[in-house]
TORPA-4810 file (N, C-alpha, C, O; in nm, 3 decimals):
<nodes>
NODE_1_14.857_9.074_9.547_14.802_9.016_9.427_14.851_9.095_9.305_14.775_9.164_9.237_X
NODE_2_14.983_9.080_9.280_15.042_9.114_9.122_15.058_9.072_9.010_15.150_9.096_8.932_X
NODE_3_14.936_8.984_8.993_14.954_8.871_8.906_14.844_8.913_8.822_14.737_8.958_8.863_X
NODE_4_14.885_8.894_8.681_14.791_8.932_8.565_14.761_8.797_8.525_14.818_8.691_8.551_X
NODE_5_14.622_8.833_8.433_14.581_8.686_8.364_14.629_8.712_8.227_14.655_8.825_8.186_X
NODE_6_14.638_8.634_8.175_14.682_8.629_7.999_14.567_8.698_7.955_14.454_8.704_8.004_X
NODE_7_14.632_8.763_7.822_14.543_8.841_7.719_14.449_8.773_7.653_14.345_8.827_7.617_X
NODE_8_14.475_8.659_7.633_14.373_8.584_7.569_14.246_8.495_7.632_14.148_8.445_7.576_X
NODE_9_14.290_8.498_7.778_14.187_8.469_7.864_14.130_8.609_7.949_14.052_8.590_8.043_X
NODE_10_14.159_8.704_7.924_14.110_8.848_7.973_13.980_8.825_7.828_13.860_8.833_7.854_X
NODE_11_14.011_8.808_7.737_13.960_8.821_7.594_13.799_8.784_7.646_13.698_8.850_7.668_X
NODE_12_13.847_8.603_7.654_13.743_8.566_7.681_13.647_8.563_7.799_13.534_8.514_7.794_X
NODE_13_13.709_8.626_7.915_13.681_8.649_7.969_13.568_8.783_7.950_13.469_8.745_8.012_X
NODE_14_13.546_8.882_7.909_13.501_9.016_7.850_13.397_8.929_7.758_13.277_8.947_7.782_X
NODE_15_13.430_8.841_7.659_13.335_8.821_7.570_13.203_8.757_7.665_13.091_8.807_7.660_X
NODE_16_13.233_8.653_7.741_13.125_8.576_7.804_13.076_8.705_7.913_12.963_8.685_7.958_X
NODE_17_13.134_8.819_7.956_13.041_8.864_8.046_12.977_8.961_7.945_12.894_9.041_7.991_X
NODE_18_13.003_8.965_7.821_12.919_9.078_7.732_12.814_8.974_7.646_12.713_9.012_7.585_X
NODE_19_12.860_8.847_7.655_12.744_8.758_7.617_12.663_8.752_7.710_12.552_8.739_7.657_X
NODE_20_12.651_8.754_7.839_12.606_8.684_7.952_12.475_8.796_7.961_12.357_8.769_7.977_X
NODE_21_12.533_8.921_7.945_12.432_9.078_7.960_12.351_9.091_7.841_12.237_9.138_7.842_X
NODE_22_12.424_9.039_7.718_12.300_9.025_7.584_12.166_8.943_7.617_12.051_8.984_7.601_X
NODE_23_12.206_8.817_7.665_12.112_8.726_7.686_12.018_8.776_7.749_11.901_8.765_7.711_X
NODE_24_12.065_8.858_7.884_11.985_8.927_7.964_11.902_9.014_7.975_11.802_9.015_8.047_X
NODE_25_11.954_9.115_7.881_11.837_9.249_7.832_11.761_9.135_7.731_11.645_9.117_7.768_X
NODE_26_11.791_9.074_7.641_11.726_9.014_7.552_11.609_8.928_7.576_11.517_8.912_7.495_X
NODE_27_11.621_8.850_7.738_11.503_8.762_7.792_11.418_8.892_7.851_11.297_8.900_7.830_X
NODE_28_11.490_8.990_7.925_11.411_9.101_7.989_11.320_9.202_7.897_11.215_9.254_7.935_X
NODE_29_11.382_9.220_7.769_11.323_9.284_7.677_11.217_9.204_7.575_11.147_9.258_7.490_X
NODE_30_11.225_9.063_7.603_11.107_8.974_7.525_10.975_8.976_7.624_10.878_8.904_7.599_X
NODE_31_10.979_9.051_7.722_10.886_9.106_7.809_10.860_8.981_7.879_10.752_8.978_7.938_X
NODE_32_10.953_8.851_7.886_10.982_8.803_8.002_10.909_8.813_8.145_10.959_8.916_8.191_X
NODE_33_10.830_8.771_8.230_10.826_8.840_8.375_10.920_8.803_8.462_10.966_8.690_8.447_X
NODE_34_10.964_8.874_8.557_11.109_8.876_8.659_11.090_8.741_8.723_11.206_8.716_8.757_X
NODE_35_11.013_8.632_8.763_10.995_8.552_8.812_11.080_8.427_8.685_11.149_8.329_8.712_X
NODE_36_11.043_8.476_8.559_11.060_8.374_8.427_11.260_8.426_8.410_11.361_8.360_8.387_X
NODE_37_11.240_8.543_8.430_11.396_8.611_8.414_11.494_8.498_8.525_11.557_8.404_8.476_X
NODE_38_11.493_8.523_8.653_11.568_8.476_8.743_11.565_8.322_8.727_11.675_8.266_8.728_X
NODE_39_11.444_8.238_8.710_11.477_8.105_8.704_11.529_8.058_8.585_11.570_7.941_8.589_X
NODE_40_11.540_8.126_8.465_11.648_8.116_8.338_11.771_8.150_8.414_11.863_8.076_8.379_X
NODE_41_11.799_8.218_8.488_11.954_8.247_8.489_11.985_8.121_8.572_12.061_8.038_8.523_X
NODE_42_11.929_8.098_8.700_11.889_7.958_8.737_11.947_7.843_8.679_12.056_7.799_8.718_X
NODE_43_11.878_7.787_8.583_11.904_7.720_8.491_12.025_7.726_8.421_12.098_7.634_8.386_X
NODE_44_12.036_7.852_8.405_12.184_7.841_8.321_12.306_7.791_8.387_12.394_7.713_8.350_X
NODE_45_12.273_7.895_8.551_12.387_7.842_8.622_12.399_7.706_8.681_12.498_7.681_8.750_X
NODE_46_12.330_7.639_8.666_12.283_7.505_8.709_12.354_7.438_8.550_12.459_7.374_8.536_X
NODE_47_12.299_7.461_8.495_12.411_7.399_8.375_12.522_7.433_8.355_12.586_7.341_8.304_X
NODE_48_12.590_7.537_8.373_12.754_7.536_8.358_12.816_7.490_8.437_12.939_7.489_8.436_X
NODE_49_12.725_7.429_8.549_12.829_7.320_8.656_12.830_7.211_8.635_12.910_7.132_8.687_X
NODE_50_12.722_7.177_8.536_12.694_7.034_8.471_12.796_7.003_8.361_12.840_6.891_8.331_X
NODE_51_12.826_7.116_8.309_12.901_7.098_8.202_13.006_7.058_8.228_13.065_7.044_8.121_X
NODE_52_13.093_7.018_8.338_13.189_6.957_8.348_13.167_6.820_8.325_13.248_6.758_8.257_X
NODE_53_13.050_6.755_8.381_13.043_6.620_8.406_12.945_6.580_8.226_12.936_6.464_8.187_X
NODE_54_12.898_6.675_8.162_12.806_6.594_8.067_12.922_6.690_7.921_12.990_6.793_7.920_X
NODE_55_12.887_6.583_7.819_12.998_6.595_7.757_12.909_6.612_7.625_12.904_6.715_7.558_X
NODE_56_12.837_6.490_7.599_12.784_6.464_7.477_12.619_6.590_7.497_12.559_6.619_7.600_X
NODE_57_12.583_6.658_7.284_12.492_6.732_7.304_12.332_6.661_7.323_12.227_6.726_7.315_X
NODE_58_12.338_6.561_7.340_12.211_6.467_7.355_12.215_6.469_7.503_12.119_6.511_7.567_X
NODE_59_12.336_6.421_7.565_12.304_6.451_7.690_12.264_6.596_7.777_12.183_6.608_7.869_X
NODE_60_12.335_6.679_7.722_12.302_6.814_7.779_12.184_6.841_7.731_12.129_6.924_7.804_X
NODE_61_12.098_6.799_7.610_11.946_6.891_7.588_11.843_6.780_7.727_11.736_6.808_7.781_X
NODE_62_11.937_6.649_7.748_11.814_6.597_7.824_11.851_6.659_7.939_11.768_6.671_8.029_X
NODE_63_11.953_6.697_7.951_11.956_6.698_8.109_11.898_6.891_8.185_11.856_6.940_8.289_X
NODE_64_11.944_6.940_8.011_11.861_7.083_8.029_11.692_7.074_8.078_11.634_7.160_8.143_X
NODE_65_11.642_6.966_8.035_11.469_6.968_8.063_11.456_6.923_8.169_11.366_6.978_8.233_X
NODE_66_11.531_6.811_8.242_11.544_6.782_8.374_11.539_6.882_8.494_11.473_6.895_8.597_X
NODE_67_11.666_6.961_8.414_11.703_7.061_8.515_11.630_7.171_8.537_11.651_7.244_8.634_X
NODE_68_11.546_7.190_8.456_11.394_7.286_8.413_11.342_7.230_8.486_11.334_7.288_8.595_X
NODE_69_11.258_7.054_8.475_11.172_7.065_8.568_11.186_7.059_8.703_11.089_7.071_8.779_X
NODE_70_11.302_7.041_8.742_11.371_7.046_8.886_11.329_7.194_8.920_11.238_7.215_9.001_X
NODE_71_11.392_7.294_8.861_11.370_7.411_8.870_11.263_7.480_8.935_11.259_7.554_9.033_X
NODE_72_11.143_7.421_8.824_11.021_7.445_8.825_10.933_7.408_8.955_10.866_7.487_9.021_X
NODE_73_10.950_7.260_8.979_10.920_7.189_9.107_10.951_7.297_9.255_10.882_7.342_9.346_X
NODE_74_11.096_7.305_9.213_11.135_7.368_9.377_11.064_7.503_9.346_11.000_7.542_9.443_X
NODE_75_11.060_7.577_9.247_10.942_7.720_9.241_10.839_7.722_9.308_10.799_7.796_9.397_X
NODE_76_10.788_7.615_9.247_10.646_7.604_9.255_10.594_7.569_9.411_10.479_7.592_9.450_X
NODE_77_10.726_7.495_9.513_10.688_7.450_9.622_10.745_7.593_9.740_10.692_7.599_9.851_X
NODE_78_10.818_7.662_9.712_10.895_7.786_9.752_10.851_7.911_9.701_10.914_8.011_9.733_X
NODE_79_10.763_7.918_9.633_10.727_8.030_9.548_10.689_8.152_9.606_10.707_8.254_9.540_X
NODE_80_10.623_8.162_9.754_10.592_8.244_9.811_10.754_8.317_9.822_10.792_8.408_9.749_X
NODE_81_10.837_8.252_9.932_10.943_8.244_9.983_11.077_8.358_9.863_11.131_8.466_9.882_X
NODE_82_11.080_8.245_9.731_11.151_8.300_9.619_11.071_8.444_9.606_11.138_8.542_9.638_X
NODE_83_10.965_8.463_9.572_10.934_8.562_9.511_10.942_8.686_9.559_10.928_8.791_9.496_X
NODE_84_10.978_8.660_9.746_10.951_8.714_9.845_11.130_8.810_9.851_11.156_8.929_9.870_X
NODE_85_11.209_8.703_9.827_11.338_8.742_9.816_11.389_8.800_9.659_11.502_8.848_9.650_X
NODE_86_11.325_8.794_9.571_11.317_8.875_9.412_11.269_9.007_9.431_11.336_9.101_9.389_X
NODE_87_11.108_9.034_9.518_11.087_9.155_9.551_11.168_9.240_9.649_11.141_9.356_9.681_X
NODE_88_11.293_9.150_9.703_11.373_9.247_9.809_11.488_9.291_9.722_11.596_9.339_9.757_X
NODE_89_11.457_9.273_9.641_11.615_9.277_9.526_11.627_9.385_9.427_11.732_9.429_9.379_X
NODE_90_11.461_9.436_9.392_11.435_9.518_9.342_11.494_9.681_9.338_11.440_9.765_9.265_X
</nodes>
């Protein structure tokens, strides 16, 4: 594997994982609880796979609340289970 990526996608590459860690201390430091922490990241990653297929910003705010309450649903029915595998992570 001798293959470099371009400078300008190294770039952005660095920016989104130094955005990605702002967000993160920033939900963790709004005193957040770890249960509220992990199903935001959840969510997020659940939307950047969406983002291929949804284009327009009307569609992505509906489909962000969708994908919240989807979220929420499978929590709420797994919750023992999830919370069970968050406290092993610790």
């Amino acid at each position: 594997m001798n293959e470099k990526i371009r400078e300008d996608i190294q770039l952005r590459i660095e920016k989104l994982v130094e955005k990605t860690f702002k967000k993160i201390i920033e939900k963790a430091t709004k005193g957040d609880s770890l249960e509220q922490l992990v199903k935001s990241l959840i969510i997020e990653k659940i939307m950047a796979k969406l983002k291929i297929l949804i284009r327009r910003t009307v569609v992505k705010k509906v489909a962000k609340i969708v994908v919240k309450k989807s979220v929420d649903k499978f929590w709420n029915n797994h919750r023992d289970q999830l919370l069970n595998i968050v406290e092993n992570l610790k």
